[in-house]
C-alpha positions in Angstrom: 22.1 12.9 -15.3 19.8 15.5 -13.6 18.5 18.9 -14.8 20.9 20.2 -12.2 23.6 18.7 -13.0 23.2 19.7 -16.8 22.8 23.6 -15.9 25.9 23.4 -13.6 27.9 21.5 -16.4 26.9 24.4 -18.9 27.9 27.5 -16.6 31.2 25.2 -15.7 32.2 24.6 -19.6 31.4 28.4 -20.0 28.6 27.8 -22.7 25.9 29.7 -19.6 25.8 32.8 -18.1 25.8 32.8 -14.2 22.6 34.9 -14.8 21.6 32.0 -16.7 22.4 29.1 -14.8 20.2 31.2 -11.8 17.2 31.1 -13.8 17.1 27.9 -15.0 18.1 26.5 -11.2 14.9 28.2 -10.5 13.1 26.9 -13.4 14.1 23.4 -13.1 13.0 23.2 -9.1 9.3 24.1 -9.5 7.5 26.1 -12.1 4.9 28.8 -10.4 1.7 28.4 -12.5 -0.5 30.8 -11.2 -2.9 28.0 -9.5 -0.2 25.9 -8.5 3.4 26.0 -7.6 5.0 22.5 -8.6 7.5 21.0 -7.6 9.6 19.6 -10.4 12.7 18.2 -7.7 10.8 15.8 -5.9 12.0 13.1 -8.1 15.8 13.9 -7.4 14.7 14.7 -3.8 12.2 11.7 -3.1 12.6 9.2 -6.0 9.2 9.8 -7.7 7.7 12.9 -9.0 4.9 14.8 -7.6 1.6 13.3 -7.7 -1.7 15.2 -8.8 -4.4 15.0 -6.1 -7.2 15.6 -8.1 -9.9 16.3 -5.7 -11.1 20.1 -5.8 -9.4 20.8 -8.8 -10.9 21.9 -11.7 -10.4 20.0 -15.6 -8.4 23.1 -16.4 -5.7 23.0 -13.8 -5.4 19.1 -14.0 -4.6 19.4 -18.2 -2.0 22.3 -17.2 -0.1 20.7 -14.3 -0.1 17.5 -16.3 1.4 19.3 -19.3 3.9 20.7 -17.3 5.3 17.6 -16.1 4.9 15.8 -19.3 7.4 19.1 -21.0 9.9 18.2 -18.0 10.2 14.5 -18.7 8.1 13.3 -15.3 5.0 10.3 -15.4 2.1 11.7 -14.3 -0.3 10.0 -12.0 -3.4 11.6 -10.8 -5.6 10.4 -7.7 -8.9 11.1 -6.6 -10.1 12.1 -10.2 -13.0 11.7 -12.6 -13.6 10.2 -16.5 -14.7 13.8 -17.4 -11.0 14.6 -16.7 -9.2 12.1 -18.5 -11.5 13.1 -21.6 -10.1 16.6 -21.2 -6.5 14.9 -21.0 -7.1 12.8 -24.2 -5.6 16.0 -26.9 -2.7 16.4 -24.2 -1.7 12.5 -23.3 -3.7 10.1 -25.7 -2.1 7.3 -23.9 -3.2 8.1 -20.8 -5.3 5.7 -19.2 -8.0 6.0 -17.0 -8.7 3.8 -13.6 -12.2 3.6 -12.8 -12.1 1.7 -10.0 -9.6 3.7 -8.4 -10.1 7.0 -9.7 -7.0 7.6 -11.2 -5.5 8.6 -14.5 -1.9 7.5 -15.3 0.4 8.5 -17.8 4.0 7.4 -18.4 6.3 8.7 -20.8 9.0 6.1 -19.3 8.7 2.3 -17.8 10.3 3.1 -13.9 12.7 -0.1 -13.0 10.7 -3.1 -11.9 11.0 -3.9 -8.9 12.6 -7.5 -7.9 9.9 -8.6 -5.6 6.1 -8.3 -4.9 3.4 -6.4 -3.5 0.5 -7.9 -2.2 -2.8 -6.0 -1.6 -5.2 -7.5 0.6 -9.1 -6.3 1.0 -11.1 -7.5 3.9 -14.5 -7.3 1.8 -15.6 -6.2 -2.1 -16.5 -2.5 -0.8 -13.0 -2.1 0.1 -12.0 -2.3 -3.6 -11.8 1.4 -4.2 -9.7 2.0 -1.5 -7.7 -0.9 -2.1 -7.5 0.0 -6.3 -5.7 3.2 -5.7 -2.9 1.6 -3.5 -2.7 -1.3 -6.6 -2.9 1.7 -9.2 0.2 3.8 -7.2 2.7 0.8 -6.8 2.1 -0.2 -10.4 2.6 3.0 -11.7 5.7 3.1 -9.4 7.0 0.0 -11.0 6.3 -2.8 -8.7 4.1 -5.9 -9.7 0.8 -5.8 -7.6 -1.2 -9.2 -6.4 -4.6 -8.2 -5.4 -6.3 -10.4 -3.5 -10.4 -9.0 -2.4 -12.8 -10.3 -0.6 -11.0 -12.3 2.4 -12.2 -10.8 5.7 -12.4 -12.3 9.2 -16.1 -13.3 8.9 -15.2 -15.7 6.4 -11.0 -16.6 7.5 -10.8 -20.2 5.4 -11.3 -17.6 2.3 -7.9 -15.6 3.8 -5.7 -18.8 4.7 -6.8 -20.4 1.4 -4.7 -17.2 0.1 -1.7 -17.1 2.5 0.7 -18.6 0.2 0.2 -15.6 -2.3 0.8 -13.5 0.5 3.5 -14.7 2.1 5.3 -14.3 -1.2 5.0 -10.8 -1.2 7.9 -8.2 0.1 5.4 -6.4 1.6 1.2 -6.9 2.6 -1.4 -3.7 2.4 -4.6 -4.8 3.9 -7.5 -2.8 3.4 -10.6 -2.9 5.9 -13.8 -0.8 7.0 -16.3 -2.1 9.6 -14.0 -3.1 12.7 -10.8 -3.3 11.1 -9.8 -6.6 12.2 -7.7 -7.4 9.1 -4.4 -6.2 9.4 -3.9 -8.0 12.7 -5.0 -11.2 11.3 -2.5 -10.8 8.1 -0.1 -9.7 10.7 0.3 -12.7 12.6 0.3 -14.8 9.6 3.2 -13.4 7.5 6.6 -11.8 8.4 6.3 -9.0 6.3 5.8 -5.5 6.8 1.8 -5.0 6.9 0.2 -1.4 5.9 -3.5 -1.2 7.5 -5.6 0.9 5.6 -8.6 2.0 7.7 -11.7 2.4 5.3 -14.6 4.6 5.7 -17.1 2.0 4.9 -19.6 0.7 7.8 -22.9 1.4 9.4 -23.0 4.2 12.1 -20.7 3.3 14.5 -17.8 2.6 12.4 -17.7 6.6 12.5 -16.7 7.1 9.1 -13.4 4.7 9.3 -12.5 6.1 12.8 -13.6 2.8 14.3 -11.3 0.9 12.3 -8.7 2.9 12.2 -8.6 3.1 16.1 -8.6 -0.8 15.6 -5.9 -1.2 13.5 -3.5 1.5 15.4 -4.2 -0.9 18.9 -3.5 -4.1 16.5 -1.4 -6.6 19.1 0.8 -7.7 16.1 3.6 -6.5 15.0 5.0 -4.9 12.0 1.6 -3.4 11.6 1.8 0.2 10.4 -1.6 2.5 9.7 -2.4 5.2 7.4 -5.3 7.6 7.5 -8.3 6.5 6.4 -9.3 5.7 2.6 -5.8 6.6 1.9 -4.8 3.7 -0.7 -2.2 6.2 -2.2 -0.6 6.3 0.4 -0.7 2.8 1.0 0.7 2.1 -2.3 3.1 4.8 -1.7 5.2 3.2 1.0 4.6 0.0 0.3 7.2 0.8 -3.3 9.5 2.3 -0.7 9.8 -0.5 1.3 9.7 -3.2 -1.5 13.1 -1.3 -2.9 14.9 -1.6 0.3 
């Protein structure tokens, strides 16, 4: 049962005030923190809670929105973050756990519900792995088991067809690439799985930062390729849980 369902139960059985029942409607869809207004409904709205984005923020407001989801019962994963941050965390959430290679901190007061099938995660070379961690990290930490498979780019294809059968028992494929972003179309003519290109900003100059291969990857001839932004592994991980619990 939902928070909302247990205020409107109370006012119903008489045992809260109208007055009441207002505030803590109010209380139990965000909570204003000075910094931050969070949004404590996304879970009921979306299926998983909010997510920190810990870029720009300072130590401070990380402990405080953590703490505030932790009193309200939500897991707590934080992208785009730093060690120095999970040491501030430790008094707060001793069992949180720090990702280095994706830069993220997780910490779950609950197991989610495992997902029946797989999720594969695909990087064209070993300086995708960043990129490529944080989408792992997310669709763990959304409860979905996570085959990682690096280092399998174009240059090199016997390395990605010596893989294939890993991949094609997947529910869904994210393949991460920089340079050209040739990837994603390869994977996508091999498998008949939704694929989710990730664009990454590695490359010399004219990759432009990830432009060039995310241009790539949007003009991919095969289909069932979708693209997110670039270096955006949560994101990546993101969908591909939606998608593996269709």
């Amino acid at each position: 049962m939902n928070p909302i369902e247990d205020i409107l139960n109370a006012y119903k059985k008489g045992t809260l005030t109208l007055e009441a029942a207002v505030a803590d409607l109010g209380n139990s869809l965000f909570k204003d923190l000075g910094h931050s207004t969070l949004d404590l409904d996304r879970a009921r709205r979306n299926g998983a809670s909010e997510v920190i984005y810990g870029e720009h923020k300072t130590a401070d407001q990380i402990v405080d929105l953590t703490r505030t989801m932790l009193e309200h019962g939500h897991n707590v994963l934080i992208t785009r973050t730093t060690r120095a941050v999970h040491e501030a965390l430790a008094a707060l959430a001793p069992e949180s756990r720090f990702h280095a290679d994706a830069r993220a901190i997780t910490c779950s007061l609950h197991e989610p519900a495992l997902a029946e099938t797989s999720i594969a995660v695909v990087t064209a070379g070993t300086s995708d792995l960043a990129v490529a961690a944080e989408a792992a990290v997310t669709a763990e930490f959304l409860g979905n088991r996570v085959e990682l498979i690096s280092d399998v780019g174009v240059a090199g294809i016997h390395r990605l067809l010596n893989r294939l059968p890993e991949i094609r028992d997947a529910r869904v494929v994210v393949v991460v690439a920089g340079m050209e972003g040739a990837l994603p179309s390869v994977v996508g003519g091999l498998v008949d799985k939704p694929v989710i290109a990730v664009p990454t900003s590695v490359g010399y100059g004219a990759s432009f930062g990830g432009v060039a291969a995310l241009l790539g990857m949007l003009n991919s001839c095969a289909s069932g390729v979708s693209v997110v932004n670039i270096d955006n592994g949560f994101g990546a991980g993101y969908l591909a849980n939606m998608i593996n619990r269709l």
